[in-house]
N, C-alpha and C positions, 0 to 999 in steps of 0.2 A: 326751357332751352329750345332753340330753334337753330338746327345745322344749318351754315351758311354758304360752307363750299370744302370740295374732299378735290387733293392732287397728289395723285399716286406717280412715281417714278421706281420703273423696273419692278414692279408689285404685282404678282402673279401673272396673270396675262396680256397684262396692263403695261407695258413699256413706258410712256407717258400718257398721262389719263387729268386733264382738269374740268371737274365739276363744280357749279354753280347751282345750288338747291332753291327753286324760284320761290317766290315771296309775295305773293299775291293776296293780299287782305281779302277773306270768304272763300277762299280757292282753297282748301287746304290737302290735297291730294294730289301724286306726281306718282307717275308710271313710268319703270322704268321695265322692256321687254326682253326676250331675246330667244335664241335656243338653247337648249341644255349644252353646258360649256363651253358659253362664251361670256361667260364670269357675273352671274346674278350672285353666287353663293361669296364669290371672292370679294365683290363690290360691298354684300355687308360683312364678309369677313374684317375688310380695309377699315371698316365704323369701326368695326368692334376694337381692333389691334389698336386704333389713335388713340380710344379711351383707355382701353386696359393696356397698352404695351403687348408687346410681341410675346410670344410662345415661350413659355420655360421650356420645353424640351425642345432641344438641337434640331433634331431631324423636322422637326413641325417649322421650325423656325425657317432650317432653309429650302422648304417647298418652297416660302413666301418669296425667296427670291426670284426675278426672271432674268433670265441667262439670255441675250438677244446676239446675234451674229454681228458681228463685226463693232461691239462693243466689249469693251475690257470686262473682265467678269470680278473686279474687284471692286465696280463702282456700286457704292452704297443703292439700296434699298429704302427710299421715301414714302411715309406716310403724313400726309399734314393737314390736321382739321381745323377752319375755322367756325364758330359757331356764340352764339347772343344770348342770355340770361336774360330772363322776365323783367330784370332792373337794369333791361340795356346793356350791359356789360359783354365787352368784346372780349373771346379770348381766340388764343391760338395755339395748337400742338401739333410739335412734328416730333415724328422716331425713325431713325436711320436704323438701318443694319446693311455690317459691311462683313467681306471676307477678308483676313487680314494675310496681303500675298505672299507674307513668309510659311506664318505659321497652319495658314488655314481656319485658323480659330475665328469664330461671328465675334463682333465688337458692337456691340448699341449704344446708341445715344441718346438721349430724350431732353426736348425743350419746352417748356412752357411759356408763353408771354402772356402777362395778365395787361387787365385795362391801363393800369399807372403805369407801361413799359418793363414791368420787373419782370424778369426773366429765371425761372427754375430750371436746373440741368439735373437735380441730383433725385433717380427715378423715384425712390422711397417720398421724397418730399413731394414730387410730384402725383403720388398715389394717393398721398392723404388729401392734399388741396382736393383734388377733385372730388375726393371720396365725401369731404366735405358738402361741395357747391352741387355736384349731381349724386343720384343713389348708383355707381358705379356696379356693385357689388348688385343690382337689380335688374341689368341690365340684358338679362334671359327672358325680361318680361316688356321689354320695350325693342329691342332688336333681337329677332328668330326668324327661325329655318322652319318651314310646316312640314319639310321634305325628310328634315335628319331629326332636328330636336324633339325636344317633348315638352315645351313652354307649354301647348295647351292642354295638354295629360295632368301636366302637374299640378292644376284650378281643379281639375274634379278629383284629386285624390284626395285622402283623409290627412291632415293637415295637425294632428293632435300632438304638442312635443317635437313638433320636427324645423326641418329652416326653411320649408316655406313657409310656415305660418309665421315666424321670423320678416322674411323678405315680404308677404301680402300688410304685416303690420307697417312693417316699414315703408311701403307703398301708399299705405293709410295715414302716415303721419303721427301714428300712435306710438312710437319710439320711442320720442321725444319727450311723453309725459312717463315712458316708465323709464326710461332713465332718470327722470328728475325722480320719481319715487326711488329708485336706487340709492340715487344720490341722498336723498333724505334718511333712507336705512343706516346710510355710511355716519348720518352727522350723528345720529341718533346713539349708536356703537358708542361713534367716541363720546359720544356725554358719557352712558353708560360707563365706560372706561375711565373717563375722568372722574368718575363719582364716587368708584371704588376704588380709584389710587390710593394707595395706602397714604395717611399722613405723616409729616414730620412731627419725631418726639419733641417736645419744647423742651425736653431735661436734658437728653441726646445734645441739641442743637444750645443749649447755654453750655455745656459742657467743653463743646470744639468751640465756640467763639473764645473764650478763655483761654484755650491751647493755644488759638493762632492769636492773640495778645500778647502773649508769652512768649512765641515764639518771632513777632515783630518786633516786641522790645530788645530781644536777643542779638536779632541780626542790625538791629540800627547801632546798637554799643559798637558791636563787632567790625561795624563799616565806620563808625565815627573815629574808631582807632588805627582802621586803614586808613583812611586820609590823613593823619595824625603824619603816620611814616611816609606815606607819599610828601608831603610836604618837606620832611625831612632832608627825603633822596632829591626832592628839587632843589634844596637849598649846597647838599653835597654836591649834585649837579652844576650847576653853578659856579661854585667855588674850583671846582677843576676846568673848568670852560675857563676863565681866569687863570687861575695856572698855566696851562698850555696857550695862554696870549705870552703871560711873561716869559717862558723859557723859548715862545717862537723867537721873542725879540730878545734874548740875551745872548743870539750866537756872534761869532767873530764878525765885525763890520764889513772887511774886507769880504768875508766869503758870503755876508748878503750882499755886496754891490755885486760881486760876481755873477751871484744865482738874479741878482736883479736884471745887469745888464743882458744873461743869456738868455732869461725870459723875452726877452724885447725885440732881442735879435730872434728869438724864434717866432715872432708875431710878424716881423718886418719877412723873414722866406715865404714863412705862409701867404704873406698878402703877395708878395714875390711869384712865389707858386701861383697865384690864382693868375696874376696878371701875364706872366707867362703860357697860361690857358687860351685868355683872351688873343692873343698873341696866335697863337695856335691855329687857333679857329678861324683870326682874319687868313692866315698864309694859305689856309686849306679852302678855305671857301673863298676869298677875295683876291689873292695874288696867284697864285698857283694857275686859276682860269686864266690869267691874263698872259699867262706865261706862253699860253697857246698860240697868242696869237694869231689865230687864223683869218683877222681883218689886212695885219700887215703884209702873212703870206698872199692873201688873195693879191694886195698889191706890187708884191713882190712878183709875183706871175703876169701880174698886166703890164711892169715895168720891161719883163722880158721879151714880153709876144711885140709890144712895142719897137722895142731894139731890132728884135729877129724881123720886124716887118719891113725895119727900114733896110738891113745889113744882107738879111739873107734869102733864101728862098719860101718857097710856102712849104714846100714840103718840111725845111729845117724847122721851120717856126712850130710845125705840127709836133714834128719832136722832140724839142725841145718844150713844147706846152708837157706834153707826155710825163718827160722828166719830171717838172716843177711839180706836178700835181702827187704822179709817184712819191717825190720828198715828201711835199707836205704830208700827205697819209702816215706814209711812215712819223713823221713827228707828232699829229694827233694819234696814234696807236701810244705813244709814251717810248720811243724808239729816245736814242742818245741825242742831245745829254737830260732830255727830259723825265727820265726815269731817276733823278737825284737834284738837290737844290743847283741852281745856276750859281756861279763864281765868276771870276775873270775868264779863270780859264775856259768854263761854258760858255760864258758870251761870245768871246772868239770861236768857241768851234759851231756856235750857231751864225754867225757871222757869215765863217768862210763857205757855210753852206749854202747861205744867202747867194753870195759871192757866185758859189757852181750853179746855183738854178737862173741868173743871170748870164751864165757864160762868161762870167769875168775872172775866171783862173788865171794862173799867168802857163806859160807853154812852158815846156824845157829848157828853153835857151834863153828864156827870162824875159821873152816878150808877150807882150799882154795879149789874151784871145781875145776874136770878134764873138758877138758885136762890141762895141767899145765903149769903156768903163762908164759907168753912174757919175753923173754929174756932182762936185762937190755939196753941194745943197742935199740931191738924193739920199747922198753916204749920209750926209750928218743926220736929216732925218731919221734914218734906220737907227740909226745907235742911239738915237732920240729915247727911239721906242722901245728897243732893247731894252735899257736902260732904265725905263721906267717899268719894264714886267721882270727884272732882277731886283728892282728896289727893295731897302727890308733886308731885316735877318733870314738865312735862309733855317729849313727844318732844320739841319745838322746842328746848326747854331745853338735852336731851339733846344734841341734834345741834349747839348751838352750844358745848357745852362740849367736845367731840371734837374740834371744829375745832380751838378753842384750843388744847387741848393739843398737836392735831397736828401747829399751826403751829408751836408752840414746839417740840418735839423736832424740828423739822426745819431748823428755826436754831440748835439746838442741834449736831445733827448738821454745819452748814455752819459752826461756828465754832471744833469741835475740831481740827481738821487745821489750822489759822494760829496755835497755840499756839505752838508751838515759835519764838518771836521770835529767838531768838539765832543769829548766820547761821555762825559760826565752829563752835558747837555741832552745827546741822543738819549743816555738810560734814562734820564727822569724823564725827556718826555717819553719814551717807550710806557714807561710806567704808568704816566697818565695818563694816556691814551687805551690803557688796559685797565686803568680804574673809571677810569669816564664808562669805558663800554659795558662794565658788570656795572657799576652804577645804573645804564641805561636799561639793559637788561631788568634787572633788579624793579627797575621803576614799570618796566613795560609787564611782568609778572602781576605786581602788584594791583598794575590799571587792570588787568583780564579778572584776577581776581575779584577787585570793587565792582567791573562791572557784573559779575557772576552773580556776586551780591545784591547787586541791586535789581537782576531780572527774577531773583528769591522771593525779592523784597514785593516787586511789585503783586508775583503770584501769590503771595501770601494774604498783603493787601485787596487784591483781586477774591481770594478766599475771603478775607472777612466782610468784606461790601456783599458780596452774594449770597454768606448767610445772615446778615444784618437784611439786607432784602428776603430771605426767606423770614425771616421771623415776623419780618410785617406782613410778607404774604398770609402766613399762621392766623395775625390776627386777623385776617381778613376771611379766614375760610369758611365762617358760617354764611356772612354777606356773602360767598359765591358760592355756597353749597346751595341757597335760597336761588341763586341767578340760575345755577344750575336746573334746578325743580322745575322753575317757571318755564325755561326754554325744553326744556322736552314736553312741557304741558304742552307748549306751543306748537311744536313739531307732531304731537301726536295728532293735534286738532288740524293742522298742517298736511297731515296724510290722511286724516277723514275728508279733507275737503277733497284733495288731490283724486283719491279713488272715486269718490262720488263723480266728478271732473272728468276721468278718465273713464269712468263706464259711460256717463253720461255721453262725451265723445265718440266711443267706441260703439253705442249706442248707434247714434247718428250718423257716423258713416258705412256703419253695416248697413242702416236703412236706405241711404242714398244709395250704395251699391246693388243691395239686392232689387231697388225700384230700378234702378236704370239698366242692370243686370235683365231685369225680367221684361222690360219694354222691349229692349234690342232683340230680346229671344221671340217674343209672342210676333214683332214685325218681320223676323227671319224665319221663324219654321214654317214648316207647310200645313201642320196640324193646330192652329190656334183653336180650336174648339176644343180641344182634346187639355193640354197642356196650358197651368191656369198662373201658377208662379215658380218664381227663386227665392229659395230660402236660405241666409246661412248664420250657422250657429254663432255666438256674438263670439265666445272663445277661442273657440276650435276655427274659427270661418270655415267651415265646411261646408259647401252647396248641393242644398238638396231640392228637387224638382218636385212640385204636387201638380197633381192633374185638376180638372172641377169639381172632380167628388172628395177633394181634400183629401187623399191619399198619394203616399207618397211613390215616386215612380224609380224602380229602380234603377244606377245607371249601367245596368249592365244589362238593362232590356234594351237601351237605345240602341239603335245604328250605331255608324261609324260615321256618316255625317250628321246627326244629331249630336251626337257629344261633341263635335265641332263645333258646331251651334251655341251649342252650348257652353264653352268653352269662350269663344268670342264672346258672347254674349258677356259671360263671366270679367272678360279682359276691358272690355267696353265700359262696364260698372266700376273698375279698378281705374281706368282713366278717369271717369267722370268726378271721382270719389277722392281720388291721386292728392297729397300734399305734393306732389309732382310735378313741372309741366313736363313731359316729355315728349320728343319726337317719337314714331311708330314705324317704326322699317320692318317690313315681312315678308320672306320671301314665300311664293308658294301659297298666298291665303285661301288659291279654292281646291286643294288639296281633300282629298273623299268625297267632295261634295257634288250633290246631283245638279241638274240643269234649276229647278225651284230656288234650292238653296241658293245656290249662283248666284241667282237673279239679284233675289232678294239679298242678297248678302252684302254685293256689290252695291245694289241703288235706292237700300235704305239704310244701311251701315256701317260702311265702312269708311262713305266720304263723309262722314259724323264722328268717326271714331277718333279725333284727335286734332290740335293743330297745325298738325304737322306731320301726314302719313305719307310713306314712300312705301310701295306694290313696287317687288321683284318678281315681275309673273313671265311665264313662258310664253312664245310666241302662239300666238291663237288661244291663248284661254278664258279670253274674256268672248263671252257670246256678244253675235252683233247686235240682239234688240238690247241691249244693257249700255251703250254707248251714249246715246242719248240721255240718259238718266245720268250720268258720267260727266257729262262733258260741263257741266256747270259750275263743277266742283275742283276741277283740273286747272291746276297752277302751269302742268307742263308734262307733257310726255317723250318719253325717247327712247331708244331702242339701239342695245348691245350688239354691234357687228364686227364680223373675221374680215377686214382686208384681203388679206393672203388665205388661201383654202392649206399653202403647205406651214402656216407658221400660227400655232398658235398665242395668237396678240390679238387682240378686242380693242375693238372703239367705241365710243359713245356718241351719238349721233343723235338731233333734236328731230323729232316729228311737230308735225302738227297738230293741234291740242284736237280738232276735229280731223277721225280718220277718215283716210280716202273710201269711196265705193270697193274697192279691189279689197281695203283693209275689214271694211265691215263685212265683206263675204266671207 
């Protein structure tokens, strides 16, 4: 696995933060510096949260948020890693956490995208992929704190029984074959278990095939005599379906043409009714708009202002526009007589309204006002038009031809049912129509019944095929009591090989670990003379230290930067050794350690320790003659800074892969 790029939003003191982890073939060490809190420890916090998800406990959970001025404190909380598998494989993970502004309660989200586009949301599912593709659950031994944790305490403790020796196995790749041994215990069981299942009696078993013969033959008579009477009731069936045709057709002629012709008429309202709808809909939506006329009135006010231009003054003509317009408003509001279908008598009084917004009243004494009347052509026009937005029945029309109709289908409807006059006629068909339906009844019993019978039939059937299949199985049990034998021979020969396989393994990579274990030690300490190997025990892996006189060194004589040493040392063999690739993120790696150690820790060690190590160190603790031995192996350095001295928020800032004079002092 090789981290690709980490983008924090609102993540501890990270407001927005994106990184890009460089990728320099041979370079594989990147520095990232800073002072104590301005977030080394949060920066591999952010690793660790993308892979494992966020904090089970609340209060851990919302330190991770950062609260920034003059942003909303309900906007989520972003973690998003992307990062490459040894077979290329791209993937991508983000985790929100948000505060939800009613309740206050944290809401997380988790997405996964894998290479093919598929995309996981649901966390548990997301736990296991990973858990699968990286050792997620190991990940105290590939990203740690040298400041808080005790990732390297835990290599030198006794390891007997416990889960680190768990987690270093699993590191080692050794899992994998004791699970298959596992798994081979499990197959083995169940042979075992299969071997002493008891068997079936063959006296037992001829005994029940008999009964359920017995009892097949039983229920097929049983069923063969229900369909016997269903057929019966179909043919009773029948015979009254017939019946009830003839006494349909034996009533009085007259009272069928009756009940005929009212049928017909009720078909002819209905289609009446509908088309009365249609009807409906043209007045409401097509005639009714036109009634408004507001093209005519517009011309009806231009005919005016015309008149008043030639007859009167400017100021009349202004008031009188005044007028015309006041009308017309009022007529588009739904003002008289537009508030009811137009008539005669509507046309007229829109007419003589017409008439007033012209000035063409007549006076009191019966002579006509200026300006002076509409030209005959004009009038006939207008009533033209009139004329044509009253055209058509009006609603009132409408609504009283519905009624009729309605009334009539509904006397229609109360006069079919007293047709049938003839009283001899009504009781037989009453009658037949009450023996048809217990007939039908009767018949529909009957079906539930046969089918009852036949899902008997089938489990019975079903019973005797699967002890007709047992009996041959019977014959068959010594041929698989023998299959039996052979495959546990196989299995057991199976897990000699497996153990041999697996010690053999576990063999070889204790060896690789403790050699490469023991080089990285003897090129880091300051005592090589003294201090001769690493030992560790092939079960327990426990690491024990001998000097050159072949005694063993106890670890509680060393220092506290010796067993550091040591420890890396130890960490260095598990990578080398690793069914793993993993990245290395540390923060704090020269934590107890003297100026020697340092040195050598740094420029013969640590840019070896992986393909991919990231140094979270503090500012100034790399010494300056150590740079040089440094700078070869540096994919990239940078260094964690406060913008604001009143706000704690960090940036990332790239350096120069060679530090300044001023840096090396």
């Amino acid at each position: 696995m090789r981290l690709q790029k980490l983008e924090l939003e609102r993540f501890c003191q990270f407001p927005s933060l994106t990184f890009t982890f460089p990728d320099i073939p041979g370079h594989p060490l990147t520095i990232i510096q800073g002072n104590n809190g301005f977030g080394k420890s949060n920066f591999l916090k952010a690793l660790r949260t993308a892979l494992e998800g966020f904090p089970r406990r609340e209060e851990e959970a919302r330190r991770l948020i950062h609260h920034q001025p003059g942003r909303s404190p309900f906007e989520p909380t972003i973690v998003r890693l992307s990062f490459v598998t040894p077979a290329n494989d791209s993937y991508l993970i983000e985790r929100s956490l948000a505060v939800h502004p009613r309740t206050q309660e944290l809401t997380a989200h988790h997405r996964l995208t894998l290479p093919d586009g598929t995309i996981l949301t649901e966390e548990k599912g997301i736990e296991d992929f990973l858990q699968e593709l990286l050792p997620i659950d190991l990940l105290d031994y590939f990203f740690f704190d040298l400041e808080e944790g005790s990732t390297l305490d835990t290599l030198l403790q006794s390891h007997e029984g416990g889960f680190i020796l768990e987690a270093l196995e699993k590191i080692l790749g050794l899992h994998l074959h004791q699970q298959l041994a596992r798994d081979l215990e499990q197959v083995g069981r169940e042979l075992r278990r299969q071997e002493a299942a008891e068997r079936p009696d063959p006296s037992r078993l001829e005994t029940e095939l008999e009964a359920i013969e017995t009892k097949i033959d039983a229920l097929e008579r049983r069923l063969d005599d229900l369909r016997q009477k269903r057929r019966h009731l179909d043919q009773r069936i029948e015979d009254l379906r017939q019946d009830q045709q003839r006494l349909l057709h034996g009533f009085n002629p007259q009272v069928e043409q009756r009940r005929t012709a009212l049928l017909q008429e009720r078909t002819q309202i209905e289609t009446s009714l509908r088309t009365l709808q249609e009807q409906w809909k043209l007045e409401l939506e097509e005639r009714l708009p036109l009634r408004l006329m507001h093209d005519l009135l517009r011309q009806a006010i231009d005919l005016a202002e015309d008149g008043a231009a030639r007859w009167q003054e400017s100021e009349e003509r202004a008031r009188r526009r005044q007028l015309a317009e006041e009308i017309a408003a009022a007529l588009a509001q739904g003002g008289e007589p537009w508030n009811s279908p137009l008539d005669a008598t509507g046309e007229m009084v829109l007419f003589q309204r017409l008439l007033s917004i012209l000035g063409l009243e007549e006076t009191d004494d019966g002579e006509p006002g200026a300006p002076p009347p509409l030209t005959e052509a004009e009038v006939k026009h207008l009533k033209a038009a009139l004329a044509r937005a009253v055209g058509g029945p009006t609603i009132a029309e409408l609504h009283d031809q519905r009624d009729r109709h309605q009334d009539r289908l509904r006397r229609i409807e109360a006069e079919l049912p007293g047709l049938i006059v003839d009283t001899q006629a009504r009781k037989a068909l009453a009658e037949n129509m009450r023996d048809l339906e217990e007939a039908t009844q009767a018949r529909a019993t009957l079906n539930n019944t046969v089918q009852e019978l036949r899902k008997e039939l089938d489990t019975r059937r079903a019973q005797h095929k699967d002890l007709l299949a047992e009996r041959e199985r019977m014959q068959q049990a010594m041929a698989e009591q023998q299959r039996r034998e052979a495959e546990q021979d196989l299995l057991r020969r199976l897990q000699a090989a497996l153990g041999e396989i697996t010690d053999t393994l576990r063999q070889s990579r204790v060896n690789v670990l403790q050699d490469e274990a023991t080089a990285a030690f003897r090129a880091i300490t300051n005592k090589p003379g003294i201090y001769d190997r690493i030992v560790l025990d092939p079960q327990s892996l426990d690491a024990r230290l001998f000097d050159r006189t072949e005694r063993e060194v106890p670890k509680d004589r060393l220092s506290i930067g010796e067993k550091t040493v040591l420890a890396f040392s130890i960490l260095h063999g598990l990578q080398r050794a690793s069914a793993w690739q993993m990245p290395l993120v540390i923060e704090a790696p020269l934590k107890a350690l003297d100026p020697i150690h340092t040195r050598r820790l740094l420029e013969r060690f640590l840019p070896t320790l992986g393909e991919q190590v990231v140094l979270l160190i503090k500012e100034g603790d790399l010494p300056a003659a150590t740079w040089a031995a440094l700078t070869p192996h540096l994919a990239g350095r940078y260094e964690l800074q406060r913008p604001a001295a009143d706000r704690e928020e960090s940036t990332l800032t790239a350096l120069a892969v060679h530090p300044t004079q001023e840096e090396r002092a």
